[in-house]
KOLROZA-725702 format. One record per residue: residue number from 1; x, z, y of N, C-alpha, C in turn. Coordinates in nm, 3 decimals. Example, Ala and Ser with C-alpha at 12.3 -4.5 7.8 and 13.67 -1.06 7.14 Angstrom:
// residues 2
<rolum><seq>1</seq><n_c1>1.319</n_c1><n_c3>0.780</n_c3><n_c2>-0.569</n_c2><ca_c1>1.230</ca_c1><ca_c3>0.780</ca_c3><ca_c2>-0.450</ca_c2><c_c1>1.320</c_c1><c_c3>0.780</c_c3><c_c2>-0.330</c_c2></rolum>
<rolum><seq>2</seq><n_c1>1.285</n_c1><n_c3>0.708</n_c3><n_c2>-0.225</n_c2><ca_c1>1.367</ca_c1><ca_c3>0.714</ca_c3><ca_c2>-0.106</ca_c2><c_c1>1.290</c_c1><c_c3>0.787</c_c3><c_c2>0.003</c_c2></rolum>
//
This chain:
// residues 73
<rolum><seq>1</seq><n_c1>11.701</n_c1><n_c3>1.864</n_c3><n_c2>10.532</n_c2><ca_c1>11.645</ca_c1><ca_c3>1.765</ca_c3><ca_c2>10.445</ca_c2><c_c1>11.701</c_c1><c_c3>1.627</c_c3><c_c2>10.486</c_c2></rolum>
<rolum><seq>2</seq><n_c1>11.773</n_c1><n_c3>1.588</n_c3><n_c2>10.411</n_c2><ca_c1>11.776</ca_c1><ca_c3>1.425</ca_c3><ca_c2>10.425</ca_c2><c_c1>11.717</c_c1><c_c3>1.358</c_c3><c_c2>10.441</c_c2></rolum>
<rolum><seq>3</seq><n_c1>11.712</n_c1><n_c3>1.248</n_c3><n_c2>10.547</n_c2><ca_c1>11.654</ca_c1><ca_c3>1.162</ca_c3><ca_c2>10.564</ca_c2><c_c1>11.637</c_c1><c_c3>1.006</c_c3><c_c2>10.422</c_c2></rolum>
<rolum><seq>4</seq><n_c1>11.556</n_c1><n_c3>0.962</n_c3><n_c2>10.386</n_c2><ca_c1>11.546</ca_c1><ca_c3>0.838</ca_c3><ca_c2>10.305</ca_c2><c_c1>11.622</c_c1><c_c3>0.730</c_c3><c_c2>10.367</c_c2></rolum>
<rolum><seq>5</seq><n_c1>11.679</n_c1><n_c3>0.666</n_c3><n_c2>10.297</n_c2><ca_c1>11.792</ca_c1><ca_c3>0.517</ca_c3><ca_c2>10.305</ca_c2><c_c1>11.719</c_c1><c_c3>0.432</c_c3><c_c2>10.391</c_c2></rolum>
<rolum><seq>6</seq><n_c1>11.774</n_c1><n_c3>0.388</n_c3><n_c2>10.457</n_c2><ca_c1>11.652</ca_c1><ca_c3>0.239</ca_c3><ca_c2>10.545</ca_c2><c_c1>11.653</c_c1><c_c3>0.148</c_c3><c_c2>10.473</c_c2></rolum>
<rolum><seq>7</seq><n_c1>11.573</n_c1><n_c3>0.031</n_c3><n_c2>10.427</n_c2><ca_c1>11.599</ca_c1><ca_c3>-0.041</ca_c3><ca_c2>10.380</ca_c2><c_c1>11.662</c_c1><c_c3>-0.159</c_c3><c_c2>10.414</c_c2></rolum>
<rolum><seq>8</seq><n_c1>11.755</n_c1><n_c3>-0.269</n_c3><n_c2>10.363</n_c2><ca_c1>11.871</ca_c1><ca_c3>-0.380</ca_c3><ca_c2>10.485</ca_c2><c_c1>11.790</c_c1><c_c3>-0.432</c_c3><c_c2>10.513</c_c2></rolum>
<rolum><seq>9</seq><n_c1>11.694</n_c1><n_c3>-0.472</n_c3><n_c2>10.506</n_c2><ca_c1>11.584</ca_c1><ca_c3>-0.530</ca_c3><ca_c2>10.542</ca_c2><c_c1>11.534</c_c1><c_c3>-0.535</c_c3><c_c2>10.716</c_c2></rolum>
<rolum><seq>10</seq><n_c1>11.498</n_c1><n_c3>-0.366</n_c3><n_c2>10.740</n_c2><ca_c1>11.446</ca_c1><ca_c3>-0.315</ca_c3><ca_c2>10.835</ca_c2><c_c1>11.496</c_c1><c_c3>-0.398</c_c3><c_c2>10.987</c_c2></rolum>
<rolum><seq>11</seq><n_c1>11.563</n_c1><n_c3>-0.433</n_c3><n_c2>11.010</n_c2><ca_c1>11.651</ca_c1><ca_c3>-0.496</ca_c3><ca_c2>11.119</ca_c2><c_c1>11.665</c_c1><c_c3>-0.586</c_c3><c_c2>11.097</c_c2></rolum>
<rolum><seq>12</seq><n_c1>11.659</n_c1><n_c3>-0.658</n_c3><n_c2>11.024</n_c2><ca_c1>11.661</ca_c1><ca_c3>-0.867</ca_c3><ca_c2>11.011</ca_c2><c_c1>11.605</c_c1><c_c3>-0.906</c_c3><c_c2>11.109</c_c2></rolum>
<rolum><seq>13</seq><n_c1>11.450</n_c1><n_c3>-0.893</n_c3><n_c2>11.121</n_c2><ca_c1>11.448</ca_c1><ca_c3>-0.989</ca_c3><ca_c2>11.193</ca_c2><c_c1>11.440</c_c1><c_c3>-0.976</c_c3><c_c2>11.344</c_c2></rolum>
<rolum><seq>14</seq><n_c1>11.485</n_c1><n_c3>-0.828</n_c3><n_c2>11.398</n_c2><ca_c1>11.546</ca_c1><ca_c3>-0.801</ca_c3><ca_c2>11.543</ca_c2><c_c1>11.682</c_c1><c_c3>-0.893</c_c3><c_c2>11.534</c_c2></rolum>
<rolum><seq>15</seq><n_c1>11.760</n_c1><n_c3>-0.881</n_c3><n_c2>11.412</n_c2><ca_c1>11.889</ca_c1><ca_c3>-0.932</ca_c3><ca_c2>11.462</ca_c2><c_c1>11.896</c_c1><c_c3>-1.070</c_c3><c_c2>11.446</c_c2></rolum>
<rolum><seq>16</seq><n_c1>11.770</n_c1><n_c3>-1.154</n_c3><n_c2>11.396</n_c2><ca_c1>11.784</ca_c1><ca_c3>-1.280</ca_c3><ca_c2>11.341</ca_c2><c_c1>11.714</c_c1><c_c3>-1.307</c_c3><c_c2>11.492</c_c2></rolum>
<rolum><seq>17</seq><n_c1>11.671</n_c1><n_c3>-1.284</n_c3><n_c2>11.545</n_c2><ca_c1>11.585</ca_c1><ca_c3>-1.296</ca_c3><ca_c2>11.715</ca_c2><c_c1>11.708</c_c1><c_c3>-1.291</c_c3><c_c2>11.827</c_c2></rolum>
<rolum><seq>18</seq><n_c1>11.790</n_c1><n_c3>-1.200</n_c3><n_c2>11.803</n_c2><ca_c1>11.906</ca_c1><ca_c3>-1.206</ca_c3><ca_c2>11.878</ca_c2><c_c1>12.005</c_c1><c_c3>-1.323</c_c3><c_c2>11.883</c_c2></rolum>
<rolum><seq>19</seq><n_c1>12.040</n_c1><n_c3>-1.327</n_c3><n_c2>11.718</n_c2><ca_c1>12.109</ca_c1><ca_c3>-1.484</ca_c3><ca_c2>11.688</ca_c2><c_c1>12.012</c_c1><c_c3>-1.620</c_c3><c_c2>11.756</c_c2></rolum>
<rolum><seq>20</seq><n_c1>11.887</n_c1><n_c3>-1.625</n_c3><n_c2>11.751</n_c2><ca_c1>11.845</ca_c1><ca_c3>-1.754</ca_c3><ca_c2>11.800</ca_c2><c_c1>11.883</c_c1><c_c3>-1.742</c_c3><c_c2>11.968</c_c2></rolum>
<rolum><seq>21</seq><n_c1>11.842</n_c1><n_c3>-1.580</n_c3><n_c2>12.011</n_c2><ca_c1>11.816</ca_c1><ca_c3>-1.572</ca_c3><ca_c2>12.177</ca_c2><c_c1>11.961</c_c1><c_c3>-1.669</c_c3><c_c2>12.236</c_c2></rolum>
<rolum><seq>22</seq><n_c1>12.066</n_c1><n_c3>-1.603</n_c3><n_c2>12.137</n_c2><ca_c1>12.222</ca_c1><ca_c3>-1.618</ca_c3><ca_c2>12.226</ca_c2><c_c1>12.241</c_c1><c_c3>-1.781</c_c3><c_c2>12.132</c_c2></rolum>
<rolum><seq>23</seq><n_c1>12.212</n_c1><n_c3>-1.808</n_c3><n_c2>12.056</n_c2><ca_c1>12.249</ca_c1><ca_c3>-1.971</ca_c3><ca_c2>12.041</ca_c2><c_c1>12.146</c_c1><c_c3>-2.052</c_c3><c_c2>12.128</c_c2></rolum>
<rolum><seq>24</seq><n_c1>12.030</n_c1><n_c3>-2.052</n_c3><n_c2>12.163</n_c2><ca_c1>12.005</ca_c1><ca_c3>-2.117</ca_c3><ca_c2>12.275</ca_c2><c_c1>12.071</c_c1><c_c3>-2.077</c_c3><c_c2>12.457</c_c2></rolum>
<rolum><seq>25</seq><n_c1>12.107</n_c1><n_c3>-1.943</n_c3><n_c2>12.465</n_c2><ca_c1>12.169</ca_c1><ca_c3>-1.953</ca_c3><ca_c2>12.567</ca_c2><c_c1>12.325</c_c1><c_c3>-2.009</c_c3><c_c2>12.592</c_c2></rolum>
<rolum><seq>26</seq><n_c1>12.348</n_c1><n_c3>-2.000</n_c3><n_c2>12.512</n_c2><ca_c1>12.520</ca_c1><ca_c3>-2.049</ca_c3><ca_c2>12.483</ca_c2><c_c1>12.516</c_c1><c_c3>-2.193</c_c3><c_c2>12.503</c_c2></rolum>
<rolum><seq>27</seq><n_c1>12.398</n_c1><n_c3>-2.241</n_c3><n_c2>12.432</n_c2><ca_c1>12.428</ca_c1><ca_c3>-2.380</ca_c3><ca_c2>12.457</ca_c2><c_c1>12.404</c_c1><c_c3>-2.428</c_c3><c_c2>12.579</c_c2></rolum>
<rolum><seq>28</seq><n_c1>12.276</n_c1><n_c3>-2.324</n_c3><n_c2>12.663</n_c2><ca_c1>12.230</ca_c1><ca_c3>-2.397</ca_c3><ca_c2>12.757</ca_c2><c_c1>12.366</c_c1><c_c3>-2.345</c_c3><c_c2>12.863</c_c2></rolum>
<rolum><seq>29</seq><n_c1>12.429</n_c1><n_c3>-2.249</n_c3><n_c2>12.844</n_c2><ca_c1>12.589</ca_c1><ca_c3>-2.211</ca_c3><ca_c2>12.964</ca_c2><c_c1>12.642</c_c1><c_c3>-2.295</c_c3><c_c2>12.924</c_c2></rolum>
<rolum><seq>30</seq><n_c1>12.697</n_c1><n_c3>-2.312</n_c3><n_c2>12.776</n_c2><ca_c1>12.840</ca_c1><ca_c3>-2.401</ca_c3><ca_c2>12.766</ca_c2><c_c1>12.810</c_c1><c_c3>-2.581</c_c3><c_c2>12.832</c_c2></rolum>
<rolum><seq>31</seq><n_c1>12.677</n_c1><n_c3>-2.617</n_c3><n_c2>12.784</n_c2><ca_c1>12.693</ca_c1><ca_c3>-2.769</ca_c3><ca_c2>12.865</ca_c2><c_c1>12.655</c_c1><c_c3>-2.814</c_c3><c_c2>12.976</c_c2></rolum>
<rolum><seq>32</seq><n_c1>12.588</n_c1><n_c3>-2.655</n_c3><n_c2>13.040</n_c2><ca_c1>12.535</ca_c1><ca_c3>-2.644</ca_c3><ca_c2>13.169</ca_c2><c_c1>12.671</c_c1><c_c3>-2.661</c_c3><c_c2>13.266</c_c2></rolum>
<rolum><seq>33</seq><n_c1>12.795</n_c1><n_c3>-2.569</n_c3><n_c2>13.218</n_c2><ca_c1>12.919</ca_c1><ca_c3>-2.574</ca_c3><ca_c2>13.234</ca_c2><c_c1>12.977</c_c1><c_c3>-2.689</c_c3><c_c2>13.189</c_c2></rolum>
<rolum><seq>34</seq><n_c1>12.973</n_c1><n_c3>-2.735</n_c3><n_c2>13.112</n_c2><ca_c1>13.088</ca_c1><ca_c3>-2.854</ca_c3><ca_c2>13.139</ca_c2><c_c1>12.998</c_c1><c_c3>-2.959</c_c3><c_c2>13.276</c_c2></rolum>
<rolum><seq>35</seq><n_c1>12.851</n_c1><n_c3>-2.953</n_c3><n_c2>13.253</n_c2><ca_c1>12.805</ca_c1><ca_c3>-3.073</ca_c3><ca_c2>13.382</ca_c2><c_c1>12.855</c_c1><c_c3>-3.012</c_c3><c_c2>13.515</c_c2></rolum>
<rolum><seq>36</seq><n_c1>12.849</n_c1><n_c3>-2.870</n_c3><n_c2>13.521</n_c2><ca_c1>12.919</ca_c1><ca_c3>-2.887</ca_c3><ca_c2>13.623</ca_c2><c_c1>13.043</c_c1><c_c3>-2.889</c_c3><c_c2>13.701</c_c2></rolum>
<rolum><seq>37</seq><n_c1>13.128</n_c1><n_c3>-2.916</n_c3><n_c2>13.609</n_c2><ca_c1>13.251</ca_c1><ca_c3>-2.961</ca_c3><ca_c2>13.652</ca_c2><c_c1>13.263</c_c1><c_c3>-3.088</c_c3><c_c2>13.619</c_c2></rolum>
<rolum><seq>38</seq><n_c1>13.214</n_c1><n_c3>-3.164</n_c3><n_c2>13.566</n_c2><ca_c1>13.174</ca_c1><ca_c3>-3.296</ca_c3><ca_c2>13.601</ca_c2><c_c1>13.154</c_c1><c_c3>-3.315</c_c3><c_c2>13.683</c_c2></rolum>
<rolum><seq>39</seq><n_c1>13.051</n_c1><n_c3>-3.233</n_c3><n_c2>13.747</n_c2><ca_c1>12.986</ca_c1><ca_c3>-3.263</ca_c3><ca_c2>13.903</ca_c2><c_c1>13.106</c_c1><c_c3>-3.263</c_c3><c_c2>13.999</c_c2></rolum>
<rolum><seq>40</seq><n_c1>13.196</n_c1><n_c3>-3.134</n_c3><n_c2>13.957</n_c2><ca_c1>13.306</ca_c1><ca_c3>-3.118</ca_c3><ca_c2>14.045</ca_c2><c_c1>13.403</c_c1><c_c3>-3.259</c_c3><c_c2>14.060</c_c2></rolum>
<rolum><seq>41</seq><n_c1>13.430</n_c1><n_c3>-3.301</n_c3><n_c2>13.939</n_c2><ca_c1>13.514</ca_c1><ca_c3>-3.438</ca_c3><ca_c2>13.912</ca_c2><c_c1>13.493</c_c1><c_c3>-3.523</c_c3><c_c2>13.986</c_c2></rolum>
<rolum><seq>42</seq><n_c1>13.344</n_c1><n_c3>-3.571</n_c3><n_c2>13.972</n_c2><ca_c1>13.294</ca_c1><ca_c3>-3.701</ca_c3><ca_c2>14.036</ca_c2><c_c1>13.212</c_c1><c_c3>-3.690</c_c3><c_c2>14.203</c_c2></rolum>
<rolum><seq>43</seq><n_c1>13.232</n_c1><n_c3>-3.530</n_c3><n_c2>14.245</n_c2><ca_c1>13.168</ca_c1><ca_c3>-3.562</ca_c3><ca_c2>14.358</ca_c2><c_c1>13.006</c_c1><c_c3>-3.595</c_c3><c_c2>14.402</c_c2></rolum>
<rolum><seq>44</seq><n_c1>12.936</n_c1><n_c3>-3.494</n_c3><n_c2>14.285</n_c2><ca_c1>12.813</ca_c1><ca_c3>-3.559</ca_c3><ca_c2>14.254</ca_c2><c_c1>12.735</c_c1><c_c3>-3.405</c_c3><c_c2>14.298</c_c2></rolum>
<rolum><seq>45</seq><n_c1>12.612</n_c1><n_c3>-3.416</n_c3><n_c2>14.335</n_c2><ca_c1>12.551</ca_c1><ca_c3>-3.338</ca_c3><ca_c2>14.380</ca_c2><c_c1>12.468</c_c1><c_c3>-3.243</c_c3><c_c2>14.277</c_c2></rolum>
<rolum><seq>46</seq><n_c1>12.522</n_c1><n_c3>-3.162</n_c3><n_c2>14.175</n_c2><ca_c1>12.480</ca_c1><ca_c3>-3.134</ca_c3><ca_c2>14.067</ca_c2><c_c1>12.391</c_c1><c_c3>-3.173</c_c3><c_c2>13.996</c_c2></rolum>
<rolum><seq>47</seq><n_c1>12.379</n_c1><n_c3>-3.327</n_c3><n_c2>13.928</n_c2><ca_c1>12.353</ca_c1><ca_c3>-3.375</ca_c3><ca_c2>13.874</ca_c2><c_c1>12.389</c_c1><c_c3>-3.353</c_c3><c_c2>13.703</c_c2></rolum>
<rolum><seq>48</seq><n_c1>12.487</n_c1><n_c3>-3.385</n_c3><n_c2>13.683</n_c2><ca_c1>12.557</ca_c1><ca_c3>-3.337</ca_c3><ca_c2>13.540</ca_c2><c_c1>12.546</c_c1><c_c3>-3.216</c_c3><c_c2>13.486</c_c2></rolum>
<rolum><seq>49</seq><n_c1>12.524</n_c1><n_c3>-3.114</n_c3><n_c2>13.588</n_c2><ca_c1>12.476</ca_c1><ca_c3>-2.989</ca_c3><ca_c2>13.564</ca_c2><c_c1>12.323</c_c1><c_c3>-2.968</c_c3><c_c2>13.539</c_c2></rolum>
<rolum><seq>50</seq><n_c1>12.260</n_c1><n_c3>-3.031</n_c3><n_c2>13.619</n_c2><ca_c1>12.101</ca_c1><ca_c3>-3.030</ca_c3><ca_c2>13.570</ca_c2><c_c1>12.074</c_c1><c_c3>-3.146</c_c3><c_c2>13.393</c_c2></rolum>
<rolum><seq>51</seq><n_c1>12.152</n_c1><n_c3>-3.226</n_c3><n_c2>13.376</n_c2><ca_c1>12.171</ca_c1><ca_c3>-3.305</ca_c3><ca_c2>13.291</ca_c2><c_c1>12.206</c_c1><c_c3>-3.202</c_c3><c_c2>13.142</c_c2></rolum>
<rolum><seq>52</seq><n_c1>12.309</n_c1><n_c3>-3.123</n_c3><n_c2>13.139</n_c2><ca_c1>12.398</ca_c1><ca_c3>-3.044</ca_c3><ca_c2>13.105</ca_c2><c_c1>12.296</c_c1><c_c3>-2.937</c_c3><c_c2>13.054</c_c2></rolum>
<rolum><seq>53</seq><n_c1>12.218</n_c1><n_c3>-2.889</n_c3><n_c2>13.165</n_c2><ca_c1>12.180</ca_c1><ca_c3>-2.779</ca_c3><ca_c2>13.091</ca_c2><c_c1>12.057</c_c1><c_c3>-2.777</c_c3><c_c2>12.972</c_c2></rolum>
<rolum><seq>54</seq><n_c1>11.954</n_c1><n_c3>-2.960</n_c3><n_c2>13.041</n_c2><ca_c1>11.884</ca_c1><ca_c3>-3.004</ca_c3><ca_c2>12.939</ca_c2><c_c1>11.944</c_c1><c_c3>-3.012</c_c3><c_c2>12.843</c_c2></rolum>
<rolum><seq>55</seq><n_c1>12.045</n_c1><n_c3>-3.078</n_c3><n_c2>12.823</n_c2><ca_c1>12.104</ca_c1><ca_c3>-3.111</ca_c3><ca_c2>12.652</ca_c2><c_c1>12.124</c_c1><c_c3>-2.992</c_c3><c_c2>12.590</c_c2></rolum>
<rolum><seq>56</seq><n_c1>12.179</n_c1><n_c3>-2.892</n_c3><n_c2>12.694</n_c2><ca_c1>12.243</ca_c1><ca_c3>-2.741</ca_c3><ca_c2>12.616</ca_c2><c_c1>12.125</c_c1><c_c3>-2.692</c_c3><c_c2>12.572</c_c2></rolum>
<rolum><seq>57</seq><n_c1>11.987</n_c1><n_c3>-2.699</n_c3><n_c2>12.588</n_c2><ca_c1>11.894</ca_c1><ca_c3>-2.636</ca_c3><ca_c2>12.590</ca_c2><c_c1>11.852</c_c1><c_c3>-2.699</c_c3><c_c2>12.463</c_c2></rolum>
<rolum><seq>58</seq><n_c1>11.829</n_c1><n_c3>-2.872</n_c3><n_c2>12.447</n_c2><ca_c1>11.790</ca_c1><ca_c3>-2.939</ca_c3><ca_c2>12.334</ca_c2><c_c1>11.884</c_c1><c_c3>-2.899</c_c3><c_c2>12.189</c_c2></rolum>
<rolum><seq>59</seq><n_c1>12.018</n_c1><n_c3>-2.919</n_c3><n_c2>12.253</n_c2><ca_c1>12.128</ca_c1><ca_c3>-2.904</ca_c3><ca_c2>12.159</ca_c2><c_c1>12.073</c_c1><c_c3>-2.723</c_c3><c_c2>12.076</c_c2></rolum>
<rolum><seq>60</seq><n_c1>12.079</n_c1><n_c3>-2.628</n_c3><n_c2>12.190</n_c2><ca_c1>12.064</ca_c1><ca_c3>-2.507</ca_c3><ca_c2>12.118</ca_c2><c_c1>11.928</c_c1><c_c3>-2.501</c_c3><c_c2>12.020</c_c2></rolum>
<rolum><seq>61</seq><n_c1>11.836</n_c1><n_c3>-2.588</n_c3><n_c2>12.072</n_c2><ca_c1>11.715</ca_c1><ca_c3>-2.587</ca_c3><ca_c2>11.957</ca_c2><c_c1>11.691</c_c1><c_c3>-2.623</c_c3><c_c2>11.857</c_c2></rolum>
<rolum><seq>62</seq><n_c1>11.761</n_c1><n_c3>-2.763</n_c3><n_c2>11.831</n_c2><ca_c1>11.855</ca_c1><ca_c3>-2.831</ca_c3><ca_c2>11.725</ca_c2><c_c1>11.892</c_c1><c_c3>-2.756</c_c3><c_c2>11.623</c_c2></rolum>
<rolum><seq>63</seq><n_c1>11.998</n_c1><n_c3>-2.692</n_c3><n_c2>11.697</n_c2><ca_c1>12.062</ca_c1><ca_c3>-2.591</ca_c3><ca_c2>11.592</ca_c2><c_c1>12.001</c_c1><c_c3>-2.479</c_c3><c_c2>11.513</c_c2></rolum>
<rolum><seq>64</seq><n_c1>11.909</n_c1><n_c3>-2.416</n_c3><n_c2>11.600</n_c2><ca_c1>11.814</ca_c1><ca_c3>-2.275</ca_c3><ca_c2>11.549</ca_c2><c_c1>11.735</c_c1><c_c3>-2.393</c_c3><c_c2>11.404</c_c2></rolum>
<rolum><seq>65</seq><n_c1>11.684</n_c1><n_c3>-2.485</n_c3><n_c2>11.493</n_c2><ca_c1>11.539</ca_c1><ca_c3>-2.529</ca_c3><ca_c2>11.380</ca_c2><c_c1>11.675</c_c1><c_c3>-2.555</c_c3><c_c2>11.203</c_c2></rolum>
<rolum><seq>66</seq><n_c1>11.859</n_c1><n_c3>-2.608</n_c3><n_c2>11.270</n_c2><ca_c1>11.861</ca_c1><ca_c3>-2.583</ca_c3><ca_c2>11.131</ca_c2><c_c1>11.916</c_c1><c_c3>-2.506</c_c3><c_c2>11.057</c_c2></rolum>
<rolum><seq>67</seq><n_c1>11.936</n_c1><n_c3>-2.416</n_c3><n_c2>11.125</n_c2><ca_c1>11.947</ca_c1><ca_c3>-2.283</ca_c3><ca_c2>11.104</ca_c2><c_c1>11.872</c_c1><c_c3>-2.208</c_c3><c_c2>11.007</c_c2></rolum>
<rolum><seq>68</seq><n_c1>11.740</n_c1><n_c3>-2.219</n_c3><n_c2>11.106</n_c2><ca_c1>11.638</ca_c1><ca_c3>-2.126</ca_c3><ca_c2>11.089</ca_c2><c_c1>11.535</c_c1><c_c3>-2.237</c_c3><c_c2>11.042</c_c2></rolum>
<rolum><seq>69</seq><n_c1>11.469</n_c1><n_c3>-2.288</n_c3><n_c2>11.052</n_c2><ca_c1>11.364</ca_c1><ca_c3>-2.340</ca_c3><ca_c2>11.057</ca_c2><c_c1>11.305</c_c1><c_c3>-2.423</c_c3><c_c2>10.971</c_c2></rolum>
<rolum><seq>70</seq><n_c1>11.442</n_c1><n_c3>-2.535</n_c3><n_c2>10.905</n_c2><ca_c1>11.402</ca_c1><ca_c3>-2.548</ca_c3><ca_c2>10.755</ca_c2><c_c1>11.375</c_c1><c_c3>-2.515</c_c3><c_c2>10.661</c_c2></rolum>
<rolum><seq>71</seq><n_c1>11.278</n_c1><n_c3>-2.559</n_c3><n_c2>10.575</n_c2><ca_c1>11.252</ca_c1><ca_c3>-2.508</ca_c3><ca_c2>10.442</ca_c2><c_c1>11.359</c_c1><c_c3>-2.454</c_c3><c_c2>10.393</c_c2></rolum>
<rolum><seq>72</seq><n_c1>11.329</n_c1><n_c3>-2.387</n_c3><n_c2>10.279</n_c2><ca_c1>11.470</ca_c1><ca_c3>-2.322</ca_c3><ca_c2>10.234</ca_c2><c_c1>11.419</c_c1><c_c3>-2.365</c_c3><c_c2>10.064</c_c2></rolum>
<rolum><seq>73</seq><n_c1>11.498</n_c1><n_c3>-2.418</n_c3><n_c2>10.015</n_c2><ca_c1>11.518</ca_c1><ca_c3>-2.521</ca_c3><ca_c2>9.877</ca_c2><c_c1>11.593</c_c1><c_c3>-2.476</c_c3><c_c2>9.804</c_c2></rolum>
//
């Protein structure tokens, strides 16, 4: 007996949870990473890196809310 069609539906919003998980982590590696080679540049006691990973963190939330989070018009 065959099984019934899934509907495309069924998995949205596991995979729409995944897209937010890895755009806030990306942001918080990629500028967590550049502060710290900043840090490396200037000789600084990971500073730019703690700096870095706030923004990557703000920056990635940024993006989800407009992504995701606005009204949709």
């Amino acid at each position: 007996m065959p099984r019934p069609p899934r509907s495309p539906s069924a998995s949205g919003g596991f995979s729409t949870a995944w897209a937010i998980t890895t755009t806030l982590v990306a942001g918080i590696l990629v500028w967590g990473g550049i502060g710290f080679v900043v840090d490396l540049l200037v000789w600084s006691k990971l500073v730019f890196t703690g700096l870095g990973i706030v923004i990557g963190g703000a920056a990635g939330i940024y993006i989800v809310y407009l992504r995701y989070g606005r009204s949709q018009q």
